[in-house]
TIGU-759438 format. One record per residue (C-alpha): residue number from 1; residue in three letters; y, z, x. Coordinates in steps of 0.25 Angstrom, whole numbers, plus 5000, padded with zeros to 4 digits. Example, Ala and Ser with C-alpha at 12.3 -4.5 7.8 and 13.67 -1.06 7.14 Angstrom:
BEGIN
PT     k     r     py     pz     px
PT     1   ALA   4982   5031   5049
PT     2   SER   4996   5029   5055
# end
This chain:
BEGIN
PT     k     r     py     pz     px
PT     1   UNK   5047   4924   5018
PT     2   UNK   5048   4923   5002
PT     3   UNK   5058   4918   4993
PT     4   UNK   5067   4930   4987
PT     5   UNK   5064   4930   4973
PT     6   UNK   5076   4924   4964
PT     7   UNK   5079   4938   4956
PT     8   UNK   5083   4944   4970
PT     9   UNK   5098   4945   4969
PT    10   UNK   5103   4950   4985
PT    11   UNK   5118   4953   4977
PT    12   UNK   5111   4964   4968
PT    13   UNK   5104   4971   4978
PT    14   UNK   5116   4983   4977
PT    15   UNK   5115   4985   4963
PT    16   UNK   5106   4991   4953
PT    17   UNK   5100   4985   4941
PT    18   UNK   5087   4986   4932
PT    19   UNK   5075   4977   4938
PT    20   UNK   5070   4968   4929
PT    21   UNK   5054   4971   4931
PT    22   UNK   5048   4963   4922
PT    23   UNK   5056   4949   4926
PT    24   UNK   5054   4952   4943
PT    25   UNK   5040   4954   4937
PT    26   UNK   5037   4941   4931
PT    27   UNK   5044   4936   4943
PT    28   UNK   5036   4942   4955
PT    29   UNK   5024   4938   4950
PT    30   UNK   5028   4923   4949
PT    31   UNK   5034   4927   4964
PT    32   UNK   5022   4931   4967
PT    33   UNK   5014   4918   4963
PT    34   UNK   5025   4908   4968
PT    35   UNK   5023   4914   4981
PT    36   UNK   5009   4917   4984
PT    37   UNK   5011   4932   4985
PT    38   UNK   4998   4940   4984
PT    39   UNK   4995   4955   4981
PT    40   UNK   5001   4965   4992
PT    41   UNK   4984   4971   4991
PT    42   UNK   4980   4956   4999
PT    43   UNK   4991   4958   5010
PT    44   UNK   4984   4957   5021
PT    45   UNK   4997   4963   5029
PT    46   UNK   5002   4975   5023
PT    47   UNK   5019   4978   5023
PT    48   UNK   5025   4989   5017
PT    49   UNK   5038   4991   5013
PT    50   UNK   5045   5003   5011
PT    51   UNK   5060   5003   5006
PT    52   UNK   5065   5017   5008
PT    53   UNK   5074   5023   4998
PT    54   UNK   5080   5007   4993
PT    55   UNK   5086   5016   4981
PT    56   UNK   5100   5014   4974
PT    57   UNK   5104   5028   4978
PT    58   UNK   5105   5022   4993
PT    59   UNK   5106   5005   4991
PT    60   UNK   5116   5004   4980
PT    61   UNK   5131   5004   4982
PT    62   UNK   5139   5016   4977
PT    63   UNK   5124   5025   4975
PT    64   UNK   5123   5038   4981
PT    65   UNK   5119   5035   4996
PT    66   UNK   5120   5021   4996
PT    67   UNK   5116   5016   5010
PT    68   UNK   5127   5007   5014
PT    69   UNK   5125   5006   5030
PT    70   UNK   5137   5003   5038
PT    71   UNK   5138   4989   5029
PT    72   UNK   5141   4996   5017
PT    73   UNK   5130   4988   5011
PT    74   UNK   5117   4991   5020
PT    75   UNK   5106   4996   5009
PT    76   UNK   5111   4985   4998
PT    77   UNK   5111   4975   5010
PT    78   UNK   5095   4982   5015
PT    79   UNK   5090   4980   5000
PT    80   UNK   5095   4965   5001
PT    81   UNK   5085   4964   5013
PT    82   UNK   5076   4973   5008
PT    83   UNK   5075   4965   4995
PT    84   UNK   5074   4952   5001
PT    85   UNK   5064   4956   5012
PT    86   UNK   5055   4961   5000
PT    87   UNK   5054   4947   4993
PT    88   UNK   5055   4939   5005
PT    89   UNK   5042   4948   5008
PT    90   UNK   5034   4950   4996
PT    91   UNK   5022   4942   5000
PT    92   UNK   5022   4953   5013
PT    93   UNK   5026   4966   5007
PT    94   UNK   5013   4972   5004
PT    95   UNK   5021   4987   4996
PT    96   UNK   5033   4991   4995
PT    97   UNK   5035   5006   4997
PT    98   UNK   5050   5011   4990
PT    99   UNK   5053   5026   4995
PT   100   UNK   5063   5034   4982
PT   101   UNK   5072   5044   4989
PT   102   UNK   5071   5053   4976
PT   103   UNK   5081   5065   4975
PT   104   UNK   5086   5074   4964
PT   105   UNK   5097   5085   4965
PT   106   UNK   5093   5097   4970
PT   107   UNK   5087   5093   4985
PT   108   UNK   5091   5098   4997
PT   109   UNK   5100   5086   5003
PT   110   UNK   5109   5086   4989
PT   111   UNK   5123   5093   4989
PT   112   UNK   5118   5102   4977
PT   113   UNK   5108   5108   4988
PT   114   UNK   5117   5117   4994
PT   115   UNK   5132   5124   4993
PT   116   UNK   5143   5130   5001
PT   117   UNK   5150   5145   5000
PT   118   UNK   5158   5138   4989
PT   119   UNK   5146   5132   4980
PT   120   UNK   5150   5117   4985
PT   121   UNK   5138   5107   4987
PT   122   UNK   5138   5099   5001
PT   123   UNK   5144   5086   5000
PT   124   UNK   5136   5073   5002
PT   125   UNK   5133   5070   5016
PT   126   UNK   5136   5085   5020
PT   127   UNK   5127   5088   5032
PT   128   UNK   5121   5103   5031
PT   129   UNK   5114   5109   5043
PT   130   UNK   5107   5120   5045
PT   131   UNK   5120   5129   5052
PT   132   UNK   5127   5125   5037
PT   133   UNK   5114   5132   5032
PT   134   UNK   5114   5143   5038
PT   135   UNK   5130   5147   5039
PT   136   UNK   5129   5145   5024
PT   137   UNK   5138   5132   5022
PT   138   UNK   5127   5126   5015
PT   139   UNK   5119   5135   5004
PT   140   UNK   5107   5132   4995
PT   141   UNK   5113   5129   4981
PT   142   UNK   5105   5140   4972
PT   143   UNK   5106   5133   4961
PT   144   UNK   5099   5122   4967
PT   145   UNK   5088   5131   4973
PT   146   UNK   5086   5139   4960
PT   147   UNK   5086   5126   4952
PT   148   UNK   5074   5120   4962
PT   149   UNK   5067   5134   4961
PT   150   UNK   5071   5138   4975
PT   151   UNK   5073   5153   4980
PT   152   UNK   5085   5153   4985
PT   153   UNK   5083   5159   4998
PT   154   UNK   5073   5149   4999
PT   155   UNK   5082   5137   4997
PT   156   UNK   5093   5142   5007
PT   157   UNK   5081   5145   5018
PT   158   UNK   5077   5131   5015
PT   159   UNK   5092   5125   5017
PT   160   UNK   5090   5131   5032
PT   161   UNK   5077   5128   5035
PT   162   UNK   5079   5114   5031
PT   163   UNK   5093   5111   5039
PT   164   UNK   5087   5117   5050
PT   165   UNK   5075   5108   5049
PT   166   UNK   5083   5095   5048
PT   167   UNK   5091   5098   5060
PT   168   UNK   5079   5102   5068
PT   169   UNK   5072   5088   5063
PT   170   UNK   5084   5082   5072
PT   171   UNK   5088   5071   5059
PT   172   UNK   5099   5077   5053
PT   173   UNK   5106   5090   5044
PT   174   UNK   5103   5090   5030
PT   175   UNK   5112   5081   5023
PT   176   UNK   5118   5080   5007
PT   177   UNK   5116   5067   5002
PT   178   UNK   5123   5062   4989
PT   179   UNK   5114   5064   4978
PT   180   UNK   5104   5052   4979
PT   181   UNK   5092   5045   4975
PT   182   UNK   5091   5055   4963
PT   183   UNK   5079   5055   4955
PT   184   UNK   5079   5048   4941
PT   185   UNK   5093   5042   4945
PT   186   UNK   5097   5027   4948
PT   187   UNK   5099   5029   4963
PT   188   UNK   5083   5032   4966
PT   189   UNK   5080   5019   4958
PT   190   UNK   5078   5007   4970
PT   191   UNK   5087   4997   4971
PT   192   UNK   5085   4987   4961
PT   193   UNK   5084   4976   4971
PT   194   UNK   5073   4983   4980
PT   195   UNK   5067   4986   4967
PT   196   UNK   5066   4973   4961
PT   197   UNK   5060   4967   4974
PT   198   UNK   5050   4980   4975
PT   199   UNK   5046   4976   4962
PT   200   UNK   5044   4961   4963
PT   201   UNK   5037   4963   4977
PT   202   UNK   5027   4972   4966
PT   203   UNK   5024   4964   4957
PT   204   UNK   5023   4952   4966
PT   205   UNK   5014   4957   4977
PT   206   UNK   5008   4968   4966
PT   207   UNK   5010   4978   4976
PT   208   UNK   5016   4992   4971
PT   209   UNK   5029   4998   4977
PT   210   UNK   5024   5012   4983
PT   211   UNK   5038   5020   4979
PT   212   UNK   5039   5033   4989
PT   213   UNK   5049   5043   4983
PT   214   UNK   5054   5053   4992
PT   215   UNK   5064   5063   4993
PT   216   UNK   5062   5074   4981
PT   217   UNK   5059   5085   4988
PT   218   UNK   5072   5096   4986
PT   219   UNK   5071   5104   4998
PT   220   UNK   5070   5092   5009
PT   221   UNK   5075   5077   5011
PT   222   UNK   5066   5065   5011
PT   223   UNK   5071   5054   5020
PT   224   UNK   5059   5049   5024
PT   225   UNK   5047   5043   5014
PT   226   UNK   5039   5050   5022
PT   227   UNK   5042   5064   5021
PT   228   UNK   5055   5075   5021
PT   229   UNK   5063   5078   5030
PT   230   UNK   5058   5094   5031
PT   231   UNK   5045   5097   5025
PT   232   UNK   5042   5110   5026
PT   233   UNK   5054   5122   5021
PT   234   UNK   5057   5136   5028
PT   235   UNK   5044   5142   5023
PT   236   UNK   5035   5129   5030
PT   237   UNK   5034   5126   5012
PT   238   UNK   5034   5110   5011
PT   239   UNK   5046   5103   5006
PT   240   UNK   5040   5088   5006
PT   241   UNK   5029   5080   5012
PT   242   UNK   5027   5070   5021
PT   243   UNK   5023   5057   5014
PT   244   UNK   5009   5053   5020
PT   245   UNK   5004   5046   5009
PT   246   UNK   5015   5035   5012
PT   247   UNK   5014   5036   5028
PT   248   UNK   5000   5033   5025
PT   249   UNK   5002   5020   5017
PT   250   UNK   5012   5016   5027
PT   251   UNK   5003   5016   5037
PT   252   UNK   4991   5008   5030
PT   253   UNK   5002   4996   5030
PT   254   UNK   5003   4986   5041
PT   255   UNK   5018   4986   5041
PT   256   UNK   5028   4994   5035
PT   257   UNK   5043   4989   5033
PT   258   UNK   5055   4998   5029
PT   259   UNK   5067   4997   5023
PT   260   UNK   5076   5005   5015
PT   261   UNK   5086   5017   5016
PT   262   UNK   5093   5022   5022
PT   263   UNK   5090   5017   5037
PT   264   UNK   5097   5031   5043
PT   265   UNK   5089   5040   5035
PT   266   UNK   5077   5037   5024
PT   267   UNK   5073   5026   5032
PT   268   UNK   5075   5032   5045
PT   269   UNK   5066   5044   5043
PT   270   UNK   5056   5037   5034
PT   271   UNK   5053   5028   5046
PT   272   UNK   5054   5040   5055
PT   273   UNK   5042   5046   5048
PT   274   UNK   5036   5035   5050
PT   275   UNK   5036   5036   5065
PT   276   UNK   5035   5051   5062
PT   277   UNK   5020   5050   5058
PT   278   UNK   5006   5051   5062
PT   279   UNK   5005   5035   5060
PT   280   UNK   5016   5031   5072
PT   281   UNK   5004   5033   5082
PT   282   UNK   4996   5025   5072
PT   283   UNK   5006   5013   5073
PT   284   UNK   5013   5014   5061
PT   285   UNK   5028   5012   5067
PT   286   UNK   5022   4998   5071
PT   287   UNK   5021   4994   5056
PT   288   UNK   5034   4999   5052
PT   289   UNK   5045   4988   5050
PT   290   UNK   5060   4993   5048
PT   291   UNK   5069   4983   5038
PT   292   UNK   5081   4986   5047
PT   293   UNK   5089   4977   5039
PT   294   UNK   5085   4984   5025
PT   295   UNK   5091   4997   5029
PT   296   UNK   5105   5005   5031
PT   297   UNK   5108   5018   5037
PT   298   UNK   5117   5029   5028
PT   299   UNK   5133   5026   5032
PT   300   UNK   5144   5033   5024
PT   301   UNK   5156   5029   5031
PT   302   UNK   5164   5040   5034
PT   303   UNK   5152   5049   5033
PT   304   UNK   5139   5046   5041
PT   305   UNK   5134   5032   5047
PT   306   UNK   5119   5033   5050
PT   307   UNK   5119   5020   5055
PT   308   UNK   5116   5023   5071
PT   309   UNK   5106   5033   5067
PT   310   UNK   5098   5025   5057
PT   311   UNK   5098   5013   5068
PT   312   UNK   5094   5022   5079
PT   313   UNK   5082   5026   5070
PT   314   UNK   5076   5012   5069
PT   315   UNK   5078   5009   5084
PT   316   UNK   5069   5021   5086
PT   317   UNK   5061   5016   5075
PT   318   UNK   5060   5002   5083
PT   319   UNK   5055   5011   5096
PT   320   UNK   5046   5016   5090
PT   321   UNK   5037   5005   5086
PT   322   UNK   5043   4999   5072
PT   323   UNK   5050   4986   5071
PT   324   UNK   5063   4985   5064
PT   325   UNK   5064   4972   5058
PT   326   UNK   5073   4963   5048
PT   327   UNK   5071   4959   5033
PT   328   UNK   5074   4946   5035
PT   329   UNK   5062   4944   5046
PT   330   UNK   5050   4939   5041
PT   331   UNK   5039   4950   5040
PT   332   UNK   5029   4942   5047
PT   333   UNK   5039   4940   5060
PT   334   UNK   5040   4956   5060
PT   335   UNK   5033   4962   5074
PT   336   UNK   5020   4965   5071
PT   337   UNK   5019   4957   5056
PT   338   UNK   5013   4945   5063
PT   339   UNK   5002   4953   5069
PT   340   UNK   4997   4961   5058
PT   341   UNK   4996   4950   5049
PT   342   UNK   4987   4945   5060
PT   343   UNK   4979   4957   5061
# end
C-alpha cells in the first residue's frame, strides 16, 4: 500500500472546512511522480469505487441525519477509513463514482407533504402507512400540491397508491425524514475530507470522479443510485427511472467496491439493485466488494436502531456471491483480485 499523503489530517475528518484545490493540486501531481502512479486509462485492472451519499447532511456531527451507528461516531469513524483506503490505494483505484442524495422541500418523505384534521405536519421519523391514508390521519398538504402543479385529487390518490406500494414491496412504510441533503445547501456538499482525497486521487491518477445525484424526484424516494423506490404512480404515469446508464458502467469494471451511507438503507438497496438486475446472472455480484468497515447503519437511540437489519442485509449480500471485506486489507489479497489481475 501507499503512504497517506501528509495533508491528511484523520482528527478533522468530522468537520467542515474549504478544500484548498490549487495547493492539493500542486501536491498530487508531485504524488504522483514520487510514486510512480500512471493514468487510470493504462490500468490493466479496472476498480471502481462508489462512496454513496459520503455528504455532511449524514457524516458530520450535529447535521440533519448524521449517521452515528451504535458508537455514536460510525460515519466520521467510516470516512477515516474510507479516506485512508483511498490514498493508501490510489495506484489501484481506477474511478471514483460519488452518488449526491439531492432533495428540496416539497417531496413526498418531508413533513411539509402532508397534514392531520388539525393542519399539523408529521413529525420526523413518523411512520405513515397506507391505513393512515386512507382513515384520513394523513392528508396531502394542498398548498404543497397546488405549489408543484398537482391536482389535488391527484395528489391524495397518489398518497394512497404509494403507501400501498411500499408496504406490498415488503421494505417498509413511508417514513418523514428531517429535511436533508437540500439542494444549494451545505449539507449536500461531501464531506470535506472525502472530497479532498477524491480530488487528489483526480488529479493524480487523471481520472475524473463520475458524481451520481439521485434523489430529486417529489412524488418518490430514491435510496438506491439505481432507481426509486415506486416508479410508476396510480395512472401506470412514471415517477422516476431506473438508472441503466450507471448499472452499465458498473458492469464494464472488473471490480466494484462500496462504501458509504448509510449501511441500513442507501447502501442496502443500492446494492440490492444490484443483485436486482439482469447482470446477476452475468456474474456481476462476484465483482462487488463491500467496505464493511466504511459504513454505519441509522441508530437514533430511543427512536429506531437498524443495526440488525442492515447486518442481515450484508449476510445475504455475502450468500449471494459478493465478498465483504475490510479497508485495511490489501486489495490485491481480496478473493478474486489476484486472479483478475492474472487474467
Amino acid at each position: 500500500m501507499l503512504p497517506i499523503p501528509p495533508h491528511f489530517d484523520p482528527q478533522k475528518v468530522g468537520e467542515v472546512w474549504r478544500a484548498p484545490y490549487e495547493e492539493l493540486a500542486r501536491e498530487g501531481e508531485a504524488w504522483a511522480g514520487e510514486h510512480g502512479l500512471r493514468p487510470a486509462s493504462d490500468d490493466a485492472l479496472r476498480i471502481c469505487l462508489v462512496a454513496v451519499d459520503v455528504q455532511n447532511t449524514f457524516c458530520i456531527p450535529g447535521f440533519e441525519l448524521f449517521v452515528a451507528g451504535r458508537s455514536g461516531t460510525g460515519s466520521v469513524d467510516d470516512n477515516r477509513r474510507l479516506c485512508e483506503f483511498l490514498y493508501r490505494n490510489l495506484d489501484a483505484i481506477t474511478q471514483v463514482v460519488p452518488t449526491l442524495d439531492t432533495h428540496q422541500a416539497m417531496q413526498v418523505f418531508h413533513a411539509l407533504w402532508l397534514v392531520d384534521e388539525e393542519g399539523r405536519h408529521p413529525e420526523p421519523y413518523t411512520l405513515i402507512s397506507a391505513e393512515d391514508v386512507a382513515v384520513g390521519r394523513w392528508q396531502v398538504d394542498s398548498g404543497v400540491a397546488e405549489a408543484l402543479g398537482l391536482d389535488l385529487d391527484y395528489a391524495r390518490r397518489h398518497l394512497a397508491y404509494y403507501t400501498r406500494a411500499l408496504e406490498e414491496s415488503g421494505k417498509y412504510r413511508l417514513t418523514i425524514w428531517p429535511y436533508h441533503a437540500m439542494l444549494g445547501g451545505i449539507g449536500h456538499a461531501l464531506v470535506p475530507a472525502v472530497e479532498e482525497a477524491i480530488f487528489f486521487h483526480t488529479v493524480a491518477r487523471r481520472s475524473q470522479p463520475d458524481f451520481e445525484p439521485k434523489g430529486r424526484a417529489p412524488l418518490t424516494e430514491h435510496y438506491s443510485v439505481l432507481g426509486p423506490e415506486v416508479t410508476r404512480g396510480p395512472d401506470g404515469e412514471p415517477l422516476g427511472e431506473r438508472n441503466s446508464p450507471l448499472l452499465e458502467k458498473l458492469f464494464a469494471f472488473d471490480a466494484v467496491v462500496i462504501a458509504g451511507q448509510a449501511k441500513s438503507h442507501c447502501v442496502a438497496w443500492t446494492i440490492d439493485d444490484l443483485l436486482g438486475s439482469p447482470y446477476r446472472e452475468r456474474g456481476l455480484a462476484e465483482k462487488v466488494y463491500l467496505l464493511e468497515d466504511c459504513t454505519s447503519p441509522v441508530v437514533v437511540p430511543g427512536v429506531v436502531d437498524y443495526t440488525d437489519e442492515a447486518d442481515t442485509a450484508f449476510a445475504r449480500f455475502a450468500e449471494a456471491g459478493m465478498h465483504v471485506v475490510r479497508s485495511t486489507e490489501p486489495i490485491e489479497s481480496w478473493p478474486g483480485i489476484a486472479a483478475s489481475a492474472r487474467a
